[in-house]
C-alpha positions, 0 to 999 in steps of 0.5 A: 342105491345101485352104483355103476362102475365104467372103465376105459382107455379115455375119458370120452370113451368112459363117458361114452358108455356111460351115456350109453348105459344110464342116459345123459342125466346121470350122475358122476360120483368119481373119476379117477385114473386107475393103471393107466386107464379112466374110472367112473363111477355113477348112477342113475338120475332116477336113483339119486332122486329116490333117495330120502336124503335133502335137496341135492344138485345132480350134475348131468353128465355134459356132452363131450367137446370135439377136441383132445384134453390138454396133457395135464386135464387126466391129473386134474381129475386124479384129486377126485379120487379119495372120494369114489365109493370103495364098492357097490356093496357099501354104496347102499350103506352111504349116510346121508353126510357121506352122500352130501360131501360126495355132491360137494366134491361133485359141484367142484368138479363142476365148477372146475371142468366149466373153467376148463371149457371156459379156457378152451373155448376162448383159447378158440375165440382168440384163433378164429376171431383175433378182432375180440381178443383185441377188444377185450384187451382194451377193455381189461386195460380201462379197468372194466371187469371180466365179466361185463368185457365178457358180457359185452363181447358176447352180445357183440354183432357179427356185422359190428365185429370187424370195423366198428366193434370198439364203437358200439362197445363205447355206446353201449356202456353211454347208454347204460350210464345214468346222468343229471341231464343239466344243474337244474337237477340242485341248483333250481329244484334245491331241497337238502343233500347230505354228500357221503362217502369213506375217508379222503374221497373229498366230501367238504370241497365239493360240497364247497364246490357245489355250495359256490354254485348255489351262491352264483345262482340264488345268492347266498340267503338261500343257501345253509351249509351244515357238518356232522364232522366233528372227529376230524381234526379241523374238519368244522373249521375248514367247511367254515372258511368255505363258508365265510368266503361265500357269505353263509353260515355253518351249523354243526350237529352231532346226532340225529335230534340235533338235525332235526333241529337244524332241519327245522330252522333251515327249513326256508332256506332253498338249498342245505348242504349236509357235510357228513363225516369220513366212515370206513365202508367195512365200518358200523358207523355207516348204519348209524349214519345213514339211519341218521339221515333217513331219521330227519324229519327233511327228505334228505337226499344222499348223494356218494361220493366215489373216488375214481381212483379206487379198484371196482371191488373197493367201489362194490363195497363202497356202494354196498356199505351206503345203500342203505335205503337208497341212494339219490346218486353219486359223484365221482370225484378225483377223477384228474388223479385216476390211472383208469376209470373203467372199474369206476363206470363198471359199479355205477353201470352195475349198481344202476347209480345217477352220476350228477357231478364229477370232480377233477380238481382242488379248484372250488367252484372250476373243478366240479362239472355235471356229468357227461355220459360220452365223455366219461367213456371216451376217457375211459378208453383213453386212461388205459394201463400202460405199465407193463405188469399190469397189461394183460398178455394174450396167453392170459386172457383164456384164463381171466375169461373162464373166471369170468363166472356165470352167475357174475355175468347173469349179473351184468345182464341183469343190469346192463341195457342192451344197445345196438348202433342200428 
């Protein structure tokens, strides 16, 4: 394994020879400063291919940016040092555990020089195109992530940039945004739908909410309300007083046969609502109880319950955790408590759910709405942070952008529909 050695003054110039020597797809196996000056040590793209060791990730050696490191960028490639080869007499004697945690390293610095370019290169937006940076701060400040602020501005028009930019990133994100186009959706078509979702998120008011609804409509002899919360506390009792109110009678199951049962004596009913009990996403009940649903002999839909006022990152589990099989689609509910709403709409654009309600409100049935795709971004945009701790300041927006990572933003291209304003 022949193993090659440049030393320079700077590391453009190091790399420069390098490039020179071995091509553009060599690999860097380590960089360190040595008396005052850079060391490289690399090899050929034809070599490491040779070598009979697993499939590896080679790094090709990137073409150098025209502009000067930062003064602490010569420190940050000191930490690479412990791993450069002693000598290219021992290079060929390098096991093949060895060579992987060489790659290891390698992959870091990868991944770290790419954050640093990342920083650059938007430190460089901000001067030449201050128009995103105001953008992307409206965004951060709604609660959408990085990544698809990111996402967003990157596909953003030049011609759109300077006087309509922040429009045609609201009617991108509406058009992204999957709705009920009216009630007839439950309320005419009907059938069975258990509402889920962790504890608190208001699961038994709005299926009293939606129970009102389909009593206004239909009366109360087409409609049957079941609940499989038999561990809170109260939990039975308090759907059973909905029921009251409204005339219709609530079953209480306690397993999957006691569904199916249930299932089986309501099937003439128009509409049934499954009440199912609160469960943790990080819990293993939620298997249970999604087998459980998808068990019944019904088609039962599941529809999750999303409080508005969690953090996207809890929402991703939320969704993950309740997958299951599939999910008809969701309600965002609490949305009257929420600071913001962007990290809410951010996992229903990513996660590609159906918004049929949202709920705003202990009021049953006034505090439940179908949803509405622009009015729901418009509020985003006006349920922004405002406390000072939690607004990101100019000099912090370089840094969020380079951890902005490549594969979450390929992610949000994967899901995200192009739009223009045309």
């Amino acid at each position: 394994m022949n193993v090659r050695k440049f030393t320079a003054n700077t590391s453009r110039e190091a790399i420069r020879m390098l490039r020179d020597a071995l091509g553009s797809d060599a690999v860097i196996l380590s960089n360190r400063v040595v008396d005052g000056r850079v060391e490289i040590l690399a090899m050929a793209d034809a070599a490491i291919n040779s070598i009979a060791t697993p499939a590896i990730d080679a790094v090709a050696v990137p073409a150098m940016p025209s502009f000067t490191p930062r003064g602490n960028a010569q420190l940050d490639l000191n930490r690479y040092a412990s791993t450069a080869l002693p000598s290219n007499e021992n290079a060929s004697g390098m096991s093949a555990a060895e060579f992987s945690d060489v790659m290891t390293e390698i992959r870091s610095m990868r991944g770290m020089l790419e954050s640093q370019l990342a920083e650059l290169s938007w430190a460089n937006t901000q001067k030449r195109q201050p128009q995103k940076a105001m953008l992307l701060k409206e965004m951060l400040a709604t609660g959408f992530s990085a990544s698809l602020s990111r996402y967003l501005l990157d596909k953003l028009p030049e011609s759109e940039l300077a006087s309509n930019g922040l429009a045609w990133i609201k009617s991108t994100l509406a058009n992204n945004l999957s709705t009920i186009s009216n009630e007839s959706e439950i309320l005419e078509k009907g059938g069975v739908y258990a509402l889920v979702g962790p504890t608190g998120v208001g699961k038994t008011t709005t299926t009293a909410k939606l129970a009102a609804r389909c009593v206004m409509r239909h009366g109360p002899a087409k409609l049957a309300l079941i609940t499989t919360d038999g561990y809170r506390i109260g939990g039975y009792e308090q759907l059973r007083i909905y029921g009251k109110i409204l005339g219709v009678m609530v079953h209480s199951v306690k397993d999957e046969a006691d569904l199916r049962i249930a299932l089986s004596e309501l099937k003439n009913k128009h509409t049934v609502l499954i009440d199912t009990v609160g469960v943790s996403q990080r819990d293993k009940m939620v298997t249970e109880q999604v087998a459980m649903l998808s068990g019944a002999d019904a088609s039962v839909k599941r529809l999750l319950c999303l409080n508005a006022t969690s953090t996207g990152e809890t929402l991703s589990e939320v969704v993950r955790a309740y997958q299951g099989n599939g999910l008809a689609g969701c309600i965002l509910t609490k949305l009257d408590e929420a600071a913001t709403i962007g990290g809410a709409l951010d996992i229903v654009i990513r996660q590609k759910l159906n918004i049929y309600y949202v709920a705003s409100g202990q009021r049953v049935p006034e505090d439940l709405h179908v949803a509405n795709k622009l009015y729901l971004v418009d509020r985003a945009f006006k349920l922004k942070r405002e406390t000072g701790a939690f607004k990101f300041q100019d000099d912090e927006l370089p840094i969020l952008m380079a951890n902005a990572n490549l594969h979450a933003r390929q992610t949000v291209a994967a899901n995200l529909k192009e739009h223009s304003l045309g």
